[in-house]
C-alpha positions in Angstrom: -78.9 80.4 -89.6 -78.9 82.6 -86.3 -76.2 85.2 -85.2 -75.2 82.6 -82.5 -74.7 79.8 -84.9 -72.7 82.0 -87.2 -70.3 82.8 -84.1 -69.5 79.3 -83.3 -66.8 77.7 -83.6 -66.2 74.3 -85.9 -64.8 70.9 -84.1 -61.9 71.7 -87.2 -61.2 74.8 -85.7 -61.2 74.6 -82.4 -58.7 71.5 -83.0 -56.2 73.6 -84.7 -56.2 76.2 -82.3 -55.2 73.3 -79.5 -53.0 72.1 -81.9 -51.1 75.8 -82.2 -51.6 76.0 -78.4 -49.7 72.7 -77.7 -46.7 73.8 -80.3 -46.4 77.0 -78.8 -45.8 75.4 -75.2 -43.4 72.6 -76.7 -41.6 75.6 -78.3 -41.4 77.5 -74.8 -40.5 74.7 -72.4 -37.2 73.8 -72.8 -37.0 77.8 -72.7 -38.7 77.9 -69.3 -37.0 74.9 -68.2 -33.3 76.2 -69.2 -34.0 79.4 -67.0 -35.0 77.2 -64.4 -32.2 75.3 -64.7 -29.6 78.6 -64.5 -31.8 80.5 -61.6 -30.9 77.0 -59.8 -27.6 76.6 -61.1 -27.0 80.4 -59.8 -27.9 79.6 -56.6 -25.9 76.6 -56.3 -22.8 78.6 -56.9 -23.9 81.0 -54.1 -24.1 78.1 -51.7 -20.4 77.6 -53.0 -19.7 81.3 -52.4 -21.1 81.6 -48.9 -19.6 78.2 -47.7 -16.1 79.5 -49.3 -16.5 82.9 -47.0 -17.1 80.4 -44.4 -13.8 78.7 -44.8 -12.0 81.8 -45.3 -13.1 83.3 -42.1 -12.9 80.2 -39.9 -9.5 80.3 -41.2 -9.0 83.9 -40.1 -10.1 82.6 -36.2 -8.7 79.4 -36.3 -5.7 80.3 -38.3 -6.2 77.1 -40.4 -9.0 75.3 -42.7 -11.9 73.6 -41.4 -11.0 69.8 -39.8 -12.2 66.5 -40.8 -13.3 65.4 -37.9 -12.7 61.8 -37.2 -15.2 59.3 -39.2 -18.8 58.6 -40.2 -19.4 57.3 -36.6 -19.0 60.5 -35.2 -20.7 63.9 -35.2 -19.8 67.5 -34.2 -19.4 68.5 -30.2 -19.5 72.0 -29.9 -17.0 71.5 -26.7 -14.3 70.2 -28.6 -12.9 73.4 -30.3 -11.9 73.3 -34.1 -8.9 71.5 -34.2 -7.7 67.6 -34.5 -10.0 66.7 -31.4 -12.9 68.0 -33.2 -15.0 64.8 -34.0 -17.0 67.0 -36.5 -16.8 67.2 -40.5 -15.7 70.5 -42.3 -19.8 71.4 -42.4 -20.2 71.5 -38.6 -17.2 73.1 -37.9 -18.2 76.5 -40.4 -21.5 76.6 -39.1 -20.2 79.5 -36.7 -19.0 81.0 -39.5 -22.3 81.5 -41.9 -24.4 82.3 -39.4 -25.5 79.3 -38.0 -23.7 79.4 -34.1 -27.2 78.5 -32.6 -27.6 75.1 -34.8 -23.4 74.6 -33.8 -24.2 75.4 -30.3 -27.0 72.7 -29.6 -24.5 69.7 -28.9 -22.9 71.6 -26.1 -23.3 70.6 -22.8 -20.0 72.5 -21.1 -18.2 69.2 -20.5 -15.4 68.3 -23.2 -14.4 64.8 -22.4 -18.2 63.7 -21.2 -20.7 62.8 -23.8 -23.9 63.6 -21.4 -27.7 62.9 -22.0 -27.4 67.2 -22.7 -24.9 66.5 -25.6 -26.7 63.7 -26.9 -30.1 65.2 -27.1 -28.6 68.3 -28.3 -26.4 66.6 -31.1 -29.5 64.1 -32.3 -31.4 67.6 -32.9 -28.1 68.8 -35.1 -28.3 65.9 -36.9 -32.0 66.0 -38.0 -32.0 69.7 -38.9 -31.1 70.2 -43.0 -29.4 73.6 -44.0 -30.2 75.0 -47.0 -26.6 76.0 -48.1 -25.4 72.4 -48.1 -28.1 72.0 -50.5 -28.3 71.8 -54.3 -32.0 73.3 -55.6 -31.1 71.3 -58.6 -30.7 68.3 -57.2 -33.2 67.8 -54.5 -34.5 70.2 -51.6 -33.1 71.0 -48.7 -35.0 68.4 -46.8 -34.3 65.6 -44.2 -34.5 61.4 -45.7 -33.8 58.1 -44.3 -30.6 56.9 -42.7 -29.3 53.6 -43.0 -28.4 52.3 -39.6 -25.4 53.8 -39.1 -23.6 54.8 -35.9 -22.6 58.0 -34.2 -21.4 57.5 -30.8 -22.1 60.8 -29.6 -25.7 61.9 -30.7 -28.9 60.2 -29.2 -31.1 57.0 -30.9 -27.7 54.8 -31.4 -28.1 53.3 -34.2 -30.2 55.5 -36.1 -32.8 52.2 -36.9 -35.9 54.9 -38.1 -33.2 58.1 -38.6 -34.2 61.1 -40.6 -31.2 63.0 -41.4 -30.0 66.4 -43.2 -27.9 65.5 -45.8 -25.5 67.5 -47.8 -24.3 67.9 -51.8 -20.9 69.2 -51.5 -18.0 68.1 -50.2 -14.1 69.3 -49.4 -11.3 68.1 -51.0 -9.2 65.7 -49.7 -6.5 64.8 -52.2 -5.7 62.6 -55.0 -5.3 59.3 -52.7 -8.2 57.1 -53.0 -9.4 58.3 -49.5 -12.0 59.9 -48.3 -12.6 57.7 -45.3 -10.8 55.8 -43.5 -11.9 53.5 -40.4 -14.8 53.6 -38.4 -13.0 55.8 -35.5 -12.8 55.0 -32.0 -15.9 53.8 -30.1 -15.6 56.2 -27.0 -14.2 59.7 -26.2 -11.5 57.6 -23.8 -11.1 55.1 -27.0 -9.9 58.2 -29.0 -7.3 58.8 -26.7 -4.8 56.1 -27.2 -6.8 54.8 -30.5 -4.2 54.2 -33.7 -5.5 57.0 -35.9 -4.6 56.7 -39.7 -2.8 60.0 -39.9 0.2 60.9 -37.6 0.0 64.7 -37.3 -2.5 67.3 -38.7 -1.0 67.8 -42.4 -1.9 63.8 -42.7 1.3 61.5 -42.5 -0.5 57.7 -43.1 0.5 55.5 -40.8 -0.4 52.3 -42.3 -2.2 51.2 -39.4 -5.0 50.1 -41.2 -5.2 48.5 -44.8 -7.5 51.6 -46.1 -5.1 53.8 -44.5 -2.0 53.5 -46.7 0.8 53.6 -48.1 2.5 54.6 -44.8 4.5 57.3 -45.0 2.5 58.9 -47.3 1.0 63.0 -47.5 -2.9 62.9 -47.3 -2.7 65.9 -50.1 -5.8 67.8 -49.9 -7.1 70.5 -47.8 -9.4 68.8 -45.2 -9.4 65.1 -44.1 -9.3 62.7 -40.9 -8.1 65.1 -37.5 -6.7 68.3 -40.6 -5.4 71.6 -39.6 -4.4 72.3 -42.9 -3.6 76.2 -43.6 -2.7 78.5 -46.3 0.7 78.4 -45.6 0.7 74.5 -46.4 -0.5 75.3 -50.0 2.6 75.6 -51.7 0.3 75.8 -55.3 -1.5 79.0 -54.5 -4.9 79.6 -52.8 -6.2 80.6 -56.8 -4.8 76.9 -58.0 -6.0 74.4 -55.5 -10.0 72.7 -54.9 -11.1 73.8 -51.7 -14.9 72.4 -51.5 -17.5 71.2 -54.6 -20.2 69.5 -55.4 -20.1 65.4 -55.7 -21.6 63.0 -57.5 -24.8 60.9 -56.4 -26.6 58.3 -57.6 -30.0 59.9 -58.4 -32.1 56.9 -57.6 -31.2 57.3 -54.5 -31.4 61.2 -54.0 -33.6 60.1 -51.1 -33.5 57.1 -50.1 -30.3 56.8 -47.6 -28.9 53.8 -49.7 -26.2 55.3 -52.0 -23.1 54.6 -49.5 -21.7 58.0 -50.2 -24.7 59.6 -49.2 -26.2 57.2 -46.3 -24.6 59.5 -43.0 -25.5 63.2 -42.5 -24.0 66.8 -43.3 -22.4 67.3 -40.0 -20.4 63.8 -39.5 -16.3 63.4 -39.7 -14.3 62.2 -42.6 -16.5 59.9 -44.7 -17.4 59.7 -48.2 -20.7 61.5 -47.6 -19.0 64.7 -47.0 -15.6 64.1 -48.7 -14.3 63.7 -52.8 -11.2 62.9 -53.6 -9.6 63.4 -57.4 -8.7 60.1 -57.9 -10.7 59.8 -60.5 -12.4 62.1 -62.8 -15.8 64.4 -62.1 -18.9 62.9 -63.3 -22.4 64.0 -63.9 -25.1 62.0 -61.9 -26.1 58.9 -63.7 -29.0 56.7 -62.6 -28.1 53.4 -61.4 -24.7 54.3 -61.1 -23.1 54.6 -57.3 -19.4 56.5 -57.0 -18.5 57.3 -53.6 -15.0 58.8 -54.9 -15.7 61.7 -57.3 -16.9 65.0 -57.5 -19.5 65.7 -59.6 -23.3 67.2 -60.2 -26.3 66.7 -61.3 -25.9 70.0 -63.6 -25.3 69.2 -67.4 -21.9 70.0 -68.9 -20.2 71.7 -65.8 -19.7 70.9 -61.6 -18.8 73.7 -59.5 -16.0 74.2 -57.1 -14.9 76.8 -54.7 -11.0 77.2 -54.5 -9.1 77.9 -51.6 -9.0 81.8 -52.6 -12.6 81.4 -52.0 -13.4 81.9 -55.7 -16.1 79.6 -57.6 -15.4 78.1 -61.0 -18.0 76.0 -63.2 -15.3 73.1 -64.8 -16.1 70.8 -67.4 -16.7 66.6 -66.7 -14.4 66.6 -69.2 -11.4 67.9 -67.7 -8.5 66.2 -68.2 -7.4 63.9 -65.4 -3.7 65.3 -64.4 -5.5 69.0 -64.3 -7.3 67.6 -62.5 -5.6 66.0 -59.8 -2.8 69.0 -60.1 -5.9 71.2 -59.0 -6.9 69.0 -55.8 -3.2 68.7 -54.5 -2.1 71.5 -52.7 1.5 71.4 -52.4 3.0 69.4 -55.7 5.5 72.7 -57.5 2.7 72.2 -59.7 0.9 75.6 -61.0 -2.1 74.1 -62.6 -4.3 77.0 -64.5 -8.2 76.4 -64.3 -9.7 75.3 -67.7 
C-alpha cells in the first residue's frame, strides 16, 4: 500500500467528521442568532432613545409635545408650524429635531394656506424617503413598500395607485380610548377651516361629531393625537410614569406588503393607526396572520420597548397587566403607576 493511500481518508471518516461539523454549527446558532437578535434589539432602543431626545427638545422650542396632525389623508407642510394647524403626524414634526430639517424642509414652498405644485412635489418626495430611526432592524429594514391607494391631499400622485412609501414601527401614545384615528380630515386647506374636527381644543375634548369620535365630552388622555399640543405641564402622573412613544404591533405577513390597515399609510402622515397605539388593549408580540391596529407591540420575544415622557426607554413584558398598563398610557389620572 503507498504513502498516499495510507494518508487517505475512509468514506466512515470523513462522514463523522461532517457529522461533528454539522453539531458544532447546530450548537452555535441559536448562539449566533441570540447576539444577533440583542445587537438589533440594542439598536432598536437607540431609535427609541434618539426619537425621545427628539420630543424632549421639540418640546423645549415649541414648549409642548409633538402634534397629531390631522388624519391619514394628510401629510406634513413644513409652512404650517408645529401646532394644531400642522397637518403632519408626531414623526414629521421631530424631524427638525434629530437632524433631519432638510427632509422636513422639502414640502415647503413659502405659502401657508396654498398647497402649490412646489409643496406637492416636495411633499410626494417626503413621503417616499424611509428614515432609518423609525425603523426596527428586527423587524424589517429601513426600506420603502407598496401603498394601498390611499389619499393625502397635499402631496403629488393623488391617490397613490403604484405608491412606494417609508413606513414606520413605532408609534406615540394616544390614550386608553379606543382611538387612534378618527375621520378621514377635511378634503382641502379651506375645508379645514370651518371642518367639525373630533376634538374641541388642543388637550382633546371629543366632540361627538362623528360616531368614531366619542363619547362627547370626553379627555383624549394620551400625549399626542388629532390637532395635540399636549405639554409637560398637562401630565399630572409624572414625565417618569407615563408612555410617550413605542413600538406596535404588525402583522408579519404583511411587513411589506402595504395591506395590514395599521400599516398601509406612511411615517410622516397625521393621526392614523399607522403611526398611533392606544392602550386599550394589551401589548402583543407579532403573530402571523393576525392584524391589530390598536396595540403596541414588537416583533422582539418576551419584551416591547417604550420611551417615557422623561425620555427614558424601558423593555416591558407582553404580559403586563392591563390596568398597569393603561395607568402608564394616561397621563393625567392621580394615578402613580411604577414601571414593572
Amino acid at each position: 500500500m503507498s504513502d498516499r493511500e495510507l494518508r487517505a481518508f475512509t468514506l466512515v471518516e470523513l462522514l463523522v467528521v461532517i457529522a461533528i461539523i454539522g453539531i458544532l454549527v447546530a450548537l452555535l446558532l441559536p448562539a449566533v442568532q441570540s447576539a444577533r437578535e440583542a445587537a438589533r434589539r440594542t439598536a432598536c432602543k437607540n431609535n427609541l432613545k434618539q426619537m425621545a431626545l427628539g420630543w424632549q427638545n421639540h418640546h423645549s422650542q415649541v414648549n409642548h409635545f409633538p402634534t397629531g396632525g390631522w388624519s391619514w389623508t394628510w401629510v406634513g407642510d413644513a409652512d404650517r408650524g408645529f401646532g394644531k394647524d400642522q397637518p403632519g403626524g408626531w414623526a414629521y414634526n421631530i424631524l427638525p429635531f434629530i437632524e433631519q430639517s432638510a427632509l422636513h424642509d422639502l414640502s415647503s414652498d413659502g405659502a401657508r394656506d396654498t398647497i402649490t405644485d412646489v409643496q406637492l412635489a416636495g411633499a410626494r418626495e417626503t413621503v417616499i424617503k424611509p428614515v432609518t430611526v423609525f425603523s426596527c432592524p428586527s423587524r424589517r429594514a429601513g426600506l420603502v413598500f407598496p401603498g394601498e391607494n390611499f389619499i393625502a391631499y397635499n402631496s403629488a400622485r393623488n391617490p397613490f395607485s403604484d405608491l412606494i412609501a417609508g413606513r414606520g414601527d413605532y408609534a406615540a401614545n394616544s390614550g386608553d380610548h379606543q382611538h387612534n384615528s378618527f375621520s378621514s380630515g377635511p378634503g382641502s386647506l379651506a375645508a379645514a377651516e370651518t371642518f367639525r374636527w373630533c376634538t374641541a381644543n388642543t388637550t382633546g375634548l371629543m366632540t361627538g361629531v362623528h360616531s368614531n369620535c366619542s363619547p362627547a365630552g370626553k379627555e383624549m388622555t394620551g400625549i399626542s393625537f388629532a390637532r395635540s399640543e399636549i405639554a409637560i405641564r398637562h401630565i399630572s402622573d409624572g414625565t417618569s410614569n407615563t408612555y410617550m412613544v413605542g413600538e406596535h404591533y404588525l402583522n408579519p405577513n404583511d411587513y411589506e406588503t402595504g395591506l395590514d390597515q395599521g400599516d398601509n399609510e406612511t411615517w410622516c402622515s397625521g393621526f392614523n393607526n399607522d403611526n398611533f397605539r392606544s392602550v386599550f388593549s394589551r401589548p402583543a408580540q407579532d403573530r402571523p396572520g393576525v392584524t391589530n391596529t390598536y396595540s403596541f407591540g414588537s416583533v422582539h420575544p418576551v419584551t416591547w420597548h417604550v420611551a417615557m415622557c422623561d425620555g427614558s426607554v424601558h423593555a416591558i413584558g407582553y404580559d403586563i397587566d392591563l390596568s398597569v398598563h393603561q395607568c402608564l398610557g394616561i397621563r393625567n389620572d392621580a394615578e402613580a403607576c411604577e414601571l414593572p
